[in-house]
SENUNU-443740 format. One line per 2 residues: number of its first residue (from 1); their letters; for each residue x, y, z of N, C-alpha, C. Coordinates in Angstrom, 1 decimal. Example, Ala and Ser with C-alpha at 12.3 -4.5 7.8 and 13.67 -1.06 7.14 Angstrom:
2
1) AS) 13.2:-5.7:7.8:12.3:-4.5:7.8:13.2:-3.3:7.8  12.8:-2.2:7.1:13.7:-1.1:7.1:12.9:0.0:7.9
***
This chain:
302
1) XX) -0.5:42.8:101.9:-1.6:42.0:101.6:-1.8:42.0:100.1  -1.7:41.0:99.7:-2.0:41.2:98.4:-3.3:40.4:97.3
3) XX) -4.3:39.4:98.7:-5.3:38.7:98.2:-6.6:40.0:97.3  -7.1:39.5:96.1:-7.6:40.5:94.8:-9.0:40.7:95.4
5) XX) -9.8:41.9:95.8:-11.5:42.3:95.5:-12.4:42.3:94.7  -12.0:41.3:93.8:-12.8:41.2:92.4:-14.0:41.3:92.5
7) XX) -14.6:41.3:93.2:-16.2:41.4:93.7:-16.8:40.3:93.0  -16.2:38.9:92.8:-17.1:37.8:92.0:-16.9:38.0:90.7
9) XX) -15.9:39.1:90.3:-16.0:38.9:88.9:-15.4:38.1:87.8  -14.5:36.4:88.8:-14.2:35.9:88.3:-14.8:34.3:88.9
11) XX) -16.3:34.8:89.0:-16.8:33.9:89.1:-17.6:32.5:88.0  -16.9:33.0:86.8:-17.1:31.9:85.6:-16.2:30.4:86.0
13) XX) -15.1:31.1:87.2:-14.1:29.4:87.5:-15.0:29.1:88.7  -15.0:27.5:87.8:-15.0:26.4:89.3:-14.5:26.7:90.5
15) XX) -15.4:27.0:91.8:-14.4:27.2:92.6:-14.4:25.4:93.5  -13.8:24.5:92.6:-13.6:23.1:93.3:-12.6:22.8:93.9
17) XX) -12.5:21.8:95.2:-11.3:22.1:95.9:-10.5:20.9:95.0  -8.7:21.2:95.8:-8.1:20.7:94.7:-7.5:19.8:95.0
19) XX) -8.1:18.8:96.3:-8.1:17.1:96.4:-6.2:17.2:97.0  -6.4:18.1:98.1:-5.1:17.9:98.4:-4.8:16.7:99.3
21) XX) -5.8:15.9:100.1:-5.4:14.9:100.6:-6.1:13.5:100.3  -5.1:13.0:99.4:-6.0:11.7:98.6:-6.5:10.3:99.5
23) XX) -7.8:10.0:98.8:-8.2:8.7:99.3:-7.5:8.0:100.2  -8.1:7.6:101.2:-6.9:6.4:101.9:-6.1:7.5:102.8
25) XX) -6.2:8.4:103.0:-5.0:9.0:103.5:-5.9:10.0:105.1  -5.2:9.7:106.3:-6.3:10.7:107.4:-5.4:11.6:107.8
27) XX) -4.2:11.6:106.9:-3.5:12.7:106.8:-2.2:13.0:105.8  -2.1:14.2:106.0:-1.2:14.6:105.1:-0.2:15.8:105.2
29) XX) 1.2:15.3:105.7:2.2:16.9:105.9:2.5:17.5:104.4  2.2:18.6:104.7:2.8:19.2:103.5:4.0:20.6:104.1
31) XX) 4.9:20.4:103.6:6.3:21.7:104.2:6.0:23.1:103.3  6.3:23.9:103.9:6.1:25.3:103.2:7.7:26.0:103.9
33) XX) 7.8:26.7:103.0:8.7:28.1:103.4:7.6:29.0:103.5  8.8:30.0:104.4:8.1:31.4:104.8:9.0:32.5:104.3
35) XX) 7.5:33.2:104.0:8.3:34.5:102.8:7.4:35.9:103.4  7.6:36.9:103.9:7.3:37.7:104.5:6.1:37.6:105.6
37) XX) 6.6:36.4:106.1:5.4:35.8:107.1:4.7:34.4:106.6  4.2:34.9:104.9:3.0:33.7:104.2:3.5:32.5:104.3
39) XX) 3.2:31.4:104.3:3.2:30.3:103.8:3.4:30.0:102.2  4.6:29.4:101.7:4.8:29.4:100.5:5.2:27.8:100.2
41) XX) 3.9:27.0:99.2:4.0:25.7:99.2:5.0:25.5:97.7  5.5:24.5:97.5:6.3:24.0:96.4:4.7:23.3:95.6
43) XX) 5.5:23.6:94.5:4.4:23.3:93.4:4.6:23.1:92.1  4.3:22.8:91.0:4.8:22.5:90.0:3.8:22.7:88.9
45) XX) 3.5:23.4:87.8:2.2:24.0:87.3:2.9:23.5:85.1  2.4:22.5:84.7:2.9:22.4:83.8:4.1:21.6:83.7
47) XX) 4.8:21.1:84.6:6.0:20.6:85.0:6.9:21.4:85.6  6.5:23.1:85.3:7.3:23.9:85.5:7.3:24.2:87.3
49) XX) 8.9:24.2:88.0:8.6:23.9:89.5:8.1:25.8:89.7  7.3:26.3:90.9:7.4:27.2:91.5:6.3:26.9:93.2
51) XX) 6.2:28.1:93.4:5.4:28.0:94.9:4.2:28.9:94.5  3.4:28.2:95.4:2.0:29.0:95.6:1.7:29.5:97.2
53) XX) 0.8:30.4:97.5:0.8:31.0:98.8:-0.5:30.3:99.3  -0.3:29.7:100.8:-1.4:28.9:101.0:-2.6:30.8:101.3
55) XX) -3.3:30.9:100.9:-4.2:31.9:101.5:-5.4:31.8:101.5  -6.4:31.8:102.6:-7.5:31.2:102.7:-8.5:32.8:102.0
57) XX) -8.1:33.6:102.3:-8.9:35.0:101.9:-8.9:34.9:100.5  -8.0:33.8:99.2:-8.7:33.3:97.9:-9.7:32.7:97.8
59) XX) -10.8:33.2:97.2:-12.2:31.9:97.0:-11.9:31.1:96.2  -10.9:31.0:95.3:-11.0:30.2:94.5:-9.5:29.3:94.7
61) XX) -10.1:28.0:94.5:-9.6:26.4:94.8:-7.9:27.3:94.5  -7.9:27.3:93.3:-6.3:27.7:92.5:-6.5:29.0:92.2
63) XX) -5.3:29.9:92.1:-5.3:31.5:91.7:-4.3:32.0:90.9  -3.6:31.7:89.5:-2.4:31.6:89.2:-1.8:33.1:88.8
65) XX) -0.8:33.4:88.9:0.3:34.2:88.7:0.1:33.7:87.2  -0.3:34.6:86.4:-0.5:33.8:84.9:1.0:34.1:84.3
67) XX) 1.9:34.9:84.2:3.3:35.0:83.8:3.8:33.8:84.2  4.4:34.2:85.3:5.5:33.3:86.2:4.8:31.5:86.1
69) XX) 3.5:31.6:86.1:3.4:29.8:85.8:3.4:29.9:84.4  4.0:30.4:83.5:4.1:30.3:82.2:2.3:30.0:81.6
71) XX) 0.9:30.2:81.6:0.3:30.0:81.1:-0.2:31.0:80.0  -1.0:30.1:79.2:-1.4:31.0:77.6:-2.4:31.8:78.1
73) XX) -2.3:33.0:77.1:-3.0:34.6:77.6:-4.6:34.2:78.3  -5.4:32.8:78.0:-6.7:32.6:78.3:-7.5:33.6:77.7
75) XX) -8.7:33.6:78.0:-10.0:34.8:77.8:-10.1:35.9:79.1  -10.4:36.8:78.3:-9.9:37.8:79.6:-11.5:37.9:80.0
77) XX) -11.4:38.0:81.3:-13.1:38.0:82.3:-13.0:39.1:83.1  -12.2:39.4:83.6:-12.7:41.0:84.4:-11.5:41.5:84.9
79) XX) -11.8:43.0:85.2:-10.3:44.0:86.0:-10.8:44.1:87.5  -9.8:44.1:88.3:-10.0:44.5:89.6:-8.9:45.1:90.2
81) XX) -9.2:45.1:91.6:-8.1:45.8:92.1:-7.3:45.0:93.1  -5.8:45.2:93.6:-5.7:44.3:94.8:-5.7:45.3:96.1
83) XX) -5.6:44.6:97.0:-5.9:45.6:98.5:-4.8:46.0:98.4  -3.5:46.0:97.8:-2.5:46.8:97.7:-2.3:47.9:96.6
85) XX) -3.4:47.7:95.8:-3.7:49.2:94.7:-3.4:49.1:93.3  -2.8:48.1:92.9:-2.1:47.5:91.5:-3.8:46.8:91.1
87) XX) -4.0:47.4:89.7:-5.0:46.4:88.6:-4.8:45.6:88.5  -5.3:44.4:88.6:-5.1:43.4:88.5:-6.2:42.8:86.7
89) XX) -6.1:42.0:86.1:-6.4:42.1:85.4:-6.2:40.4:84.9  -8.0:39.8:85.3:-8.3:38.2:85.2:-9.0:38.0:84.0
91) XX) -8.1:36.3:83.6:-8.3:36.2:82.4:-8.9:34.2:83.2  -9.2:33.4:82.0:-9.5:32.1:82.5:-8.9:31.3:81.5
93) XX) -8.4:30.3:82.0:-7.8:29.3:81.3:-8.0:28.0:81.4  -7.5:27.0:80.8:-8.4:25.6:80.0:-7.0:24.7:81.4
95) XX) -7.5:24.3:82.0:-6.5:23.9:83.2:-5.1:23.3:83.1  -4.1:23.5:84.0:-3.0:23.2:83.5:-2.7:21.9:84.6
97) XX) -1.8:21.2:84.0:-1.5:20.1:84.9:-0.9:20.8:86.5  -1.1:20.0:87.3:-0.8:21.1:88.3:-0.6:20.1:89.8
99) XX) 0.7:19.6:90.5:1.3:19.3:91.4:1.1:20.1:92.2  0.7:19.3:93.8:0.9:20.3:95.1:1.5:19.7:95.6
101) XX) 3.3:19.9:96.4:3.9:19.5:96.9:4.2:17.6:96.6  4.0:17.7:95.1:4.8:15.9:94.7:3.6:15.7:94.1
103) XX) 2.3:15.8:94.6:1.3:15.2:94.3:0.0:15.5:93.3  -0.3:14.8:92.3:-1.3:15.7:91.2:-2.8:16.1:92.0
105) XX) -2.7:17.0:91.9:-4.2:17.4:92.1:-5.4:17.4:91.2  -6.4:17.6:91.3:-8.0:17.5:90.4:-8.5:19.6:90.9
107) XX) -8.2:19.6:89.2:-8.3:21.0:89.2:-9.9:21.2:88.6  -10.3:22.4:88.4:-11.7:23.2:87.5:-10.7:23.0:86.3
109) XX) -12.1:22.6:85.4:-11.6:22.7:83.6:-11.5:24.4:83.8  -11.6:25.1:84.2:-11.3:26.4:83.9:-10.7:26.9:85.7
111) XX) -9.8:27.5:84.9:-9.1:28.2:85.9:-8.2:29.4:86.2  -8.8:30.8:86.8:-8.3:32.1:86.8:-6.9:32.6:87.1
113) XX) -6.5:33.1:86.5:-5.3:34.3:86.7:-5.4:35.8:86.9  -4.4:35.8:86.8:-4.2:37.3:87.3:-2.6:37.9:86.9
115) XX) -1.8:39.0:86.3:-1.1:39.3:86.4:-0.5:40.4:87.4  0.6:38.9:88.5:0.6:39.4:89.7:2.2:40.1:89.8
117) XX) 2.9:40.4:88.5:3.8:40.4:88.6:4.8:41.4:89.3  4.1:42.6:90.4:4.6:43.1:91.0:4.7:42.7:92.6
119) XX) 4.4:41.3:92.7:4.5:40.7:93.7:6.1:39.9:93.7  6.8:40.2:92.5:8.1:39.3:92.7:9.2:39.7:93.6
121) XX) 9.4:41.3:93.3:10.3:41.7:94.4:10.1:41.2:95.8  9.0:40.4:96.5:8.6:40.1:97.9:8.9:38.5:97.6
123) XX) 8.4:37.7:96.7:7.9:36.8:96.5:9.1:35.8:95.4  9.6:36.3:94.7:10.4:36.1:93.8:9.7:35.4:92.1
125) XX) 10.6:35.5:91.4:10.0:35.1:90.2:9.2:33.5:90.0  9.6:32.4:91.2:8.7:31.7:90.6:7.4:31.2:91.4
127) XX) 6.6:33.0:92.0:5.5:32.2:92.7:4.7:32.4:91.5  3.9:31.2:91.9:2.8:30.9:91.0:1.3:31.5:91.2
129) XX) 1.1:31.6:91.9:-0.2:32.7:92.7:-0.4:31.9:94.1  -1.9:31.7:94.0:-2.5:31.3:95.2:-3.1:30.2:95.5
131) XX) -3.0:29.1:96.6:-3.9:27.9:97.0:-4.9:28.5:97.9  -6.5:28.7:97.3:-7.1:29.1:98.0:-8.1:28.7:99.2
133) XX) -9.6:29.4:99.6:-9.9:28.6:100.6:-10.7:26.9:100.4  -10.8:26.8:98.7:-12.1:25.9:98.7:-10.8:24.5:98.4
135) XX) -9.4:24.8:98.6:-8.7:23.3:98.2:-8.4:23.0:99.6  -9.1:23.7:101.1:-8.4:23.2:102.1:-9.8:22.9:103.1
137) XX) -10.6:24.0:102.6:-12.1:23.8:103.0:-13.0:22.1:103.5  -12.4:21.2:102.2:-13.2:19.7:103.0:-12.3:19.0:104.5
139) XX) -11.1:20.0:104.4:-10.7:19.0:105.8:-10.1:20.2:107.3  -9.9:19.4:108.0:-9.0:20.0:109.2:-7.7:20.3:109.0
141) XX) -6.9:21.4:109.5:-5.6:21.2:109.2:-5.3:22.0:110.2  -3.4:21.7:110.6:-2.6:22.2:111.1:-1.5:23.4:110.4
143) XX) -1.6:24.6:110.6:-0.9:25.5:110.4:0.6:25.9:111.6  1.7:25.1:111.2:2.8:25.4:113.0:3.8:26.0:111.9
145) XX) 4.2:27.0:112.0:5.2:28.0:111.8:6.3:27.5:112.4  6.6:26.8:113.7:7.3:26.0:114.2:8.2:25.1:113.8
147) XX) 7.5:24.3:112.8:8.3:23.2:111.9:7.8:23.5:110.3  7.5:24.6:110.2:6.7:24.9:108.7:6.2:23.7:108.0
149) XX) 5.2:23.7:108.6:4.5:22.4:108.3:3.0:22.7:108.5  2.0:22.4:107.2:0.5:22.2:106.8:-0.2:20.9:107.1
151) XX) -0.7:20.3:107.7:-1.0:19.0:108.1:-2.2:18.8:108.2  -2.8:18.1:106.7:-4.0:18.1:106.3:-4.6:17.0:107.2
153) XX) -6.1:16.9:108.1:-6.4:15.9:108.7:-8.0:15.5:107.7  -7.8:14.2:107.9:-9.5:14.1:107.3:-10.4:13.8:108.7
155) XX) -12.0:14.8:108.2:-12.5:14.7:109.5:-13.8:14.0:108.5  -15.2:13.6:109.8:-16.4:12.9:109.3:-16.9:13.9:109.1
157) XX) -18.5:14.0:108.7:-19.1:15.4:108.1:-19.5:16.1:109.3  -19.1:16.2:110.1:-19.4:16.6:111.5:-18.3:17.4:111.7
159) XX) -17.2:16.8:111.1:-16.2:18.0:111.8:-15.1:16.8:112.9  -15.5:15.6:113.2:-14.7:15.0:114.1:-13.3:14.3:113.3
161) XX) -12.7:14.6:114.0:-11.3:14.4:113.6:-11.3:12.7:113.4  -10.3:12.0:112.2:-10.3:11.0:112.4:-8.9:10.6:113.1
163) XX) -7.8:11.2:113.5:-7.5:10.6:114.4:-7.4:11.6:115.5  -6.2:11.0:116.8:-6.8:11.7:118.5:-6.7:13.5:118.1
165) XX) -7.8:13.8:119.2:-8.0:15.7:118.6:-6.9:15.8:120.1  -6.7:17.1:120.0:-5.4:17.4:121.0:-5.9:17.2:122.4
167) XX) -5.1:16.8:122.9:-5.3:17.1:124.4:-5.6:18.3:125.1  -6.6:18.5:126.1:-7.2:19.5:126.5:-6.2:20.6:126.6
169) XX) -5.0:20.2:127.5:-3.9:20.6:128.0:-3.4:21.8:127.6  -3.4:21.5:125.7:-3.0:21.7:124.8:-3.8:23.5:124.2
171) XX) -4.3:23.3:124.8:-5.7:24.0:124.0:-5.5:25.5:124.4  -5.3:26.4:124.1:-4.9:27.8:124.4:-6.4:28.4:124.2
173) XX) -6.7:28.3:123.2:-8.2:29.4:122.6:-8.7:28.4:121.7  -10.4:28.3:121.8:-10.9:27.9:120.4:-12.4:28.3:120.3
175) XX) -12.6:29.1:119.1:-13.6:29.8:118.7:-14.4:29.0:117.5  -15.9:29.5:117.3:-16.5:28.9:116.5:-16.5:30.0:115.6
177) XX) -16.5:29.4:114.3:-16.9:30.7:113.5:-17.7:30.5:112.4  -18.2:31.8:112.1:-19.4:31.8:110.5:-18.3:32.1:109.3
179) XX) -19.1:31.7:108.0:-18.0:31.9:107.0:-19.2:32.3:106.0  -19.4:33.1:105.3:-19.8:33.5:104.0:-19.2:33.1:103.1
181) XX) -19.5:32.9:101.6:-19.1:32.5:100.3:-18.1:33.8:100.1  -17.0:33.1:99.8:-16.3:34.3:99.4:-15.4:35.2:100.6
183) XX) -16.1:34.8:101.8:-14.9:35.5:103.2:-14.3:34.6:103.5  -13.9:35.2:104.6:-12.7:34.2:105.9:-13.3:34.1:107.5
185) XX) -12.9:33.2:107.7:-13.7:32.5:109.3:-13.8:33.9:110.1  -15.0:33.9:110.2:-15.2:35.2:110.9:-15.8:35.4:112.4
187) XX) -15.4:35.6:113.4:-15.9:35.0:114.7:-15.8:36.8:115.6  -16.0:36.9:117.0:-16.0:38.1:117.7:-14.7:38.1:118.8
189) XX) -14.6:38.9:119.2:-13.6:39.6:119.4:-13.7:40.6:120.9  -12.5:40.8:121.9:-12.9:41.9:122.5:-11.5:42.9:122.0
191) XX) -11.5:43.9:122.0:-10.2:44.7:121.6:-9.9:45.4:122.9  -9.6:45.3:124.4:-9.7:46.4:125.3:-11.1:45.7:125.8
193) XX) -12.3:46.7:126.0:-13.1:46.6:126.8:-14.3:46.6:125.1  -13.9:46.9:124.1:-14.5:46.9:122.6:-14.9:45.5:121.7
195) XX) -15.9:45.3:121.7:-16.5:44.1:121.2:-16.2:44.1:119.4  -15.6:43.8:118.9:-15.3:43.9:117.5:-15.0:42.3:116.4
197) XX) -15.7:42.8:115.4:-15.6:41.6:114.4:-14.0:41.0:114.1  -13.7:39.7:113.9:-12.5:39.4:113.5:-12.5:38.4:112.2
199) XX) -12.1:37.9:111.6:-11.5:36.8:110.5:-10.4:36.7:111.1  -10.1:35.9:110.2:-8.6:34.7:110.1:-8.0:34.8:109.0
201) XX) -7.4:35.1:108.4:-6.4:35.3:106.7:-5.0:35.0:106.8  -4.5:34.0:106.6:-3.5:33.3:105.8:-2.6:33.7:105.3
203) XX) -3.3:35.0:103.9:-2.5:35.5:103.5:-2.5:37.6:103.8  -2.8:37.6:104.5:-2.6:38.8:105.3:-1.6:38.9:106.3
205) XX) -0.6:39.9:106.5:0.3:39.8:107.9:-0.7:40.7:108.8  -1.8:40.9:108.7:-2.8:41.2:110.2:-3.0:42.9:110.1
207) XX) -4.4:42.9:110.2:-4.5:44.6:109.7:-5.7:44.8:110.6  -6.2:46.5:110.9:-7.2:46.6:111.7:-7.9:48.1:111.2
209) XX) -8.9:47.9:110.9:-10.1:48.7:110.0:-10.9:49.6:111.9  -10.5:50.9:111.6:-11.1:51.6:112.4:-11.2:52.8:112.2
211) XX) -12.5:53.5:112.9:-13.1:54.8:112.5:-12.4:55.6:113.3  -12.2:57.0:113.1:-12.0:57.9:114.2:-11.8:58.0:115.2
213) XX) -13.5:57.7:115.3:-13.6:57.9:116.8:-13.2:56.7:118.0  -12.9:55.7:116.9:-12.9:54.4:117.9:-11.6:54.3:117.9
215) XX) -10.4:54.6:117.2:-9.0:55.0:117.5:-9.2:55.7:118.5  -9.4:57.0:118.2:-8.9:57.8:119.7:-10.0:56.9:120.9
217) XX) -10.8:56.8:120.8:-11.3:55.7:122.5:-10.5:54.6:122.5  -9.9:54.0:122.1:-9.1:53.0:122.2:-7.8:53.4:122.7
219) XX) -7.3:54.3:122.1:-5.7:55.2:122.4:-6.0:55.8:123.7  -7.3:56.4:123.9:-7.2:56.7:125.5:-7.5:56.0:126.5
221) XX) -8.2:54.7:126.2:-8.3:53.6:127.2:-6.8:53.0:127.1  -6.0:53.2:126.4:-4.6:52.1:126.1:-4.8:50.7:125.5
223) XX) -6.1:50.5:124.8:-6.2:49.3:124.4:-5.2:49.0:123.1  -4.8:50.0:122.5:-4.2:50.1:121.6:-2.9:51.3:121.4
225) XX) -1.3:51.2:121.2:-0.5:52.4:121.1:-0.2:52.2:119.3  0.5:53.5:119.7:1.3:53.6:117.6:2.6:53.4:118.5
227) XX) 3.2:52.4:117.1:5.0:52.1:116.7:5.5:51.9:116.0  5.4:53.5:115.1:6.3:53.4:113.9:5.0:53.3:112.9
229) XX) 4.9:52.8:111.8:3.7:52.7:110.9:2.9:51.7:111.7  3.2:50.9:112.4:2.1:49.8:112.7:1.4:50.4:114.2
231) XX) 0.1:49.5:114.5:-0.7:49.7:115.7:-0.4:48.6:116.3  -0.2:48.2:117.8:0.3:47.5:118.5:-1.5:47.2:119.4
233) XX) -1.9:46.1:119.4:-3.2:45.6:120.6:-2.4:45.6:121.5  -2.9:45.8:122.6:-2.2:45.8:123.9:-2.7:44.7:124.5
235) XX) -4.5:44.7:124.4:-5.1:43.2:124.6:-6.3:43.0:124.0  -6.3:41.9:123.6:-7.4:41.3:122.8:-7.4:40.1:123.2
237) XX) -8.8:39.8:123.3:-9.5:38.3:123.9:-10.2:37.7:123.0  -10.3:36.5:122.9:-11.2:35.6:122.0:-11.1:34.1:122.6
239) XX) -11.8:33.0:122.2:-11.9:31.8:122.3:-11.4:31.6:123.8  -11.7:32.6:125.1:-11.5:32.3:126.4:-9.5:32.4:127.0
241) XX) -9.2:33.3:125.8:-7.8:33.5:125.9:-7.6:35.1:125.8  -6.4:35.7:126.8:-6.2:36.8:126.3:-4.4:36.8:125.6
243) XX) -4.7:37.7:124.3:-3.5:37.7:123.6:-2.8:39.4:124.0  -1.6:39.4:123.7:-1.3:40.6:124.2:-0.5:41.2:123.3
245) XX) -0.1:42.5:122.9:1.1:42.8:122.2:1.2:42.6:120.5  0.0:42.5:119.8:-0.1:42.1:118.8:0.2:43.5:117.9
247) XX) 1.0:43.2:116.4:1.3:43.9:115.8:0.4:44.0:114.1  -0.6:45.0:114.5:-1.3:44.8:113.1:-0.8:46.4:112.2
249) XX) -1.4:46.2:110.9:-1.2:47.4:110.2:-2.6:48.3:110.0  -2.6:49.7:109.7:-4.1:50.3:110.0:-4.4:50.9:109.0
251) XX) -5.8:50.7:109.1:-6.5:51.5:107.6:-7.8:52.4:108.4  -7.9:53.3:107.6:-9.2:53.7:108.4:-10.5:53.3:107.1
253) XX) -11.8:53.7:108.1:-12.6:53.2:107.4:-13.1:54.1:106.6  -13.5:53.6:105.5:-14.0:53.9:104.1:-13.1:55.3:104.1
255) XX) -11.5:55.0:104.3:-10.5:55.8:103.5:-10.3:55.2:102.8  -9.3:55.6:101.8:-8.6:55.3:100.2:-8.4:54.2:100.0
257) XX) -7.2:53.7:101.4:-7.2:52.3:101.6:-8.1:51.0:102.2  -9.4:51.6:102.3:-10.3:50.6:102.6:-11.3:50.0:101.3
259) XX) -10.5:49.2:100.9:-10.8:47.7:99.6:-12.1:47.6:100.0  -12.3:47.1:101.0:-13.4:45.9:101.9:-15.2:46.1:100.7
261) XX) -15.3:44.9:100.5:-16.5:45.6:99.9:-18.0:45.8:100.6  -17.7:46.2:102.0:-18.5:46.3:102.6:-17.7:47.3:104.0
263) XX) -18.3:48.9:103.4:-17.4:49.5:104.6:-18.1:49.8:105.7  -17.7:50.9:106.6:-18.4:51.6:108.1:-17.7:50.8:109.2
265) XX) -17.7:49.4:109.0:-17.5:49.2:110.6:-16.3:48.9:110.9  -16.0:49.4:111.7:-14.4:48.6:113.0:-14.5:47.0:112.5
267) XX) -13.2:46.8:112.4:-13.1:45.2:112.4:-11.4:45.1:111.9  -11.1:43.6:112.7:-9.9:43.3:112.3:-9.5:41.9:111.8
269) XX) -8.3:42.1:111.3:-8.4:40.9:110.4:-6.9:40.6:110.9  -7.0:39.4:111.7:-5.8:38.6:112.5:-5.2:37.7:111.3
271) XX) -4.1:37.7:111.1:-3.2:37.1:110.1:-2.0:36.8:110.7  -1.2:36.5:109.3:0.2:35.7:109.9:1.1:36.1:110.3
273) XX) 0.9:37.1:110.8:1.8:37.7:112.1:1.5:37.2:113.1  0.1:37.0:113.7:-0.4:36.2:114.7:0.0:34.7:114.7
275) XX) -0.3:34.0:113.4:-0.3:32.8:113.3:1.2:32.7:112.9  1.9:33.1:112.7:3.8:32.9:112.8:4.0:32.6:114.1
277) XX) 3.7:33.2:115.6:4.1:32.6:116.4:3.2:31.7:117.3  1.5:31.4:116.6:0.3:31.1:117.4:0.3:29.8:116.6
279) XX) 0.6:28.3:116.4:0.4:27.3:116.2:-1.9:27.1:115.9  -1.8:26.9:114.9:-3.8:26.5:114.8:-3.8:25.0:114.0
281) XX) -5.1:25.0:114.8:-5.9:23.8:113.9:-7.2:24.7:113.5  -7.1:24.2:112.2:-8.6:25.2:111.6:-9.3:23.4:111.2
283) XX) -10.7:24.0:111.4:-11.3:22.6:111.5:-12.9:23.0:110.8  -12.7:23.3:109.1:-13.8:23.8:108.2:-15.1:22.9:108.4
285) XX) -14.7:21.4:108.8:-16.1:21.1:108.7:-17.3:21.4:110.1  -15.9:21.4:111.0:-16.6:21.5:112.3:-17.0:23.0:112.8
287) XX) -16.5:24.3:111.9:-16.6:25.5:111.8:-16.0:26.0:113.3  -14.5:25.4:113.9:-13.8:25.9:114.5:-12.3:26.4:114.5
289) XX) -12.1:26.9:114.7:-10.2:27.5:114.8:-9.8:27.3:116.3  -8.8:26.5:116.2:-8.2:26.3:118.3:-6.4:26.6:118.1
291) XX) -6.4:27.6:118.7:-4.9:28.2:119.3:-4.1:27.2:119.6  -3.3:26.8:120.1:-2.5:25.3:120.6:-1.2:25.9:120.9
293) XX) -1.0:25.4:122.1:0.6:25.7:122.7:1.7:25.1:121.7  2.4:25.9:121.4:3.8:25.4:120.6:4.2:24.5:120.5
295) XX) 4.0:23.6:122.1:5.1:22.4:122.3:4.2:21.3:122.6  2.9:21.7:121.7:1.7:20.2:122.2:1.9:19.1:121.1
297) XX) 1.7:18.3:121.4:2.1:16.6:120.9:1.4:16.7:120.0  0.2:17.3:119.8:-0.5:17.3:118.4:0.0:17.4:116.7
299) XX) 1.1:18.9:117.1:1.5:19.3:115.9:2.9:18.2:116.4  3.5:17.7:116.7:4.4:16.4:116.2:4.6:16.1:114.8
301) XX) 5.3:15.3:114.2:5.4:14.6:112.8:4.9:13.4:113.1  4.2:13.1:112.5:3.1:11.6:112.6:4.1:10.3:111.6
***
């Protein structure tokens, strides 16, 4: 994981979204590669080509790799940390021309970095940083790992899709969820027979925050085994679906490794480990996320 806990302290940038699907348009595919699970879009920052990581756990519209997109040093605004333990260290800059997948986008006259440069070994020299949650936030989209394909939909201010929403058929799980400034779709959860908070992160491959005591009650009900470094759910339910066999990574709470800026409670954070083999439609205005069978007509090429 490598989205930053700045605690708002680069809250001087616009967080404006960044007009990924223009006028006139009720949709829009965009292709990504996949790089340790993430979604990695083509992009072009200054003319210069690289990729950005779609991840919704950034608040902010754009998040740049300030090296690797070649940008000037900016004004430095604050240190933090990332959930992976490297200083990160945000500066702000006067905006750079900036292409998403062909197309110019409408950026903040100011816009944040970070030197992310120990993310290249995973990511390679020319990712650029991050497309966060507020450039995908005005519309619906499709996430299918299937055809590595982002498929921006425009909905009315209600949330209804402008064109057909999937067929029932189709529909594996769909949950409503609350979103705070600054989080990720946050909805409930059963873990086993365990009622527990969840999000959705993009750019997370899926982790799960638990206390002591709720490990061992979970290990002795079997809701959960160890294999190898990772915790394995054995079953988890949500949106009227049960998932089985899921592979998250584990932190305990308010240990060393727990970032979160709000500790104490159990909670898990489903990511693209999940969403690598779980096709979604996230639908921000209508404050829903719906699971979809692999082979539903929906995720199609239009």
């Amino acid at each position: 994981m490598v989205a930053v806990w700045l605690g708002g302290l680069a809250a001087q940038a616009e967080d404006l979204p960044g007009d990924l699907l223009p006028a006139g348009m009720d949709w829009r595919e965009i292709p990504f590669e996949v790089v340790d699970l993430k979604p990695l879009i083509a992009v072009s920052v200054n003319e210069k080509p690289g990729r950005m990581m779609l991840d919704n756990g950034t608040p902010e519209a754009l998040f740049f790799n300030r090296d690797a997109a070649g940008l000037s040093p900016g004004d430095f605004v604050a240190q933090g940390e990332a959930a992976s333990g490297q200083i990160i260290t945000v500066h702000l800059h006067d905006a750079p021309m900036v292409q998403i997948a062909g197309l110019p986008v409408t950026t903040p006259k100011k816009v944040p970095s970070g030197d992310f440069g120990f993310t290249e070994t995973m990511f390679g020299a020319d990712f650029f940083g991050f497309i966060g949650a507020p450039s995908v936030a005005p519309y619906a989209f499709t996430l299918d790992y299937g055809r590595n394909a982002l498929t921006l939909l425009r909905t009315d201010a209600d949330g209804v899709l402008q064109v057909p929403a999937p067929a029932a058929a189709d529909v594996v799980a769909e949950v409503a969820f609350s979103i705070w400034p600054g989080e990720q779709p946050t909805t409930a959860a059963l873990l086993g027979d365990l009622p527990i908070l969840m999000d959705v992160d993009t750019g997370d491959s899926g982790t799960i925050y638990l206390r002591p005591q709720t490990r061992a009650a979970l290990l002795a009900a079997g809701a959960i085994r160890v294999e190898g470094d990772a915790l394995v759910l054995s079953r988890l339910r949500f949106g009227g679906a049960t998932f089985t066999d899921l592979v998250v990574q584990e932190i305990e709470v308010d240990g060393p490794k727990d970032t979160r800026p709000s500790h104490h409670s159990d909670f898990l954070r489903l990511g693209a480990a999940f969403l690598s083999t779980h096709p979604t439609l996230w639908n921000f205005p209508a404050g829903t996320i719906t699971v979809l069978r692999p082979d539903s007509s929906f995720l199609a090429a239009r």
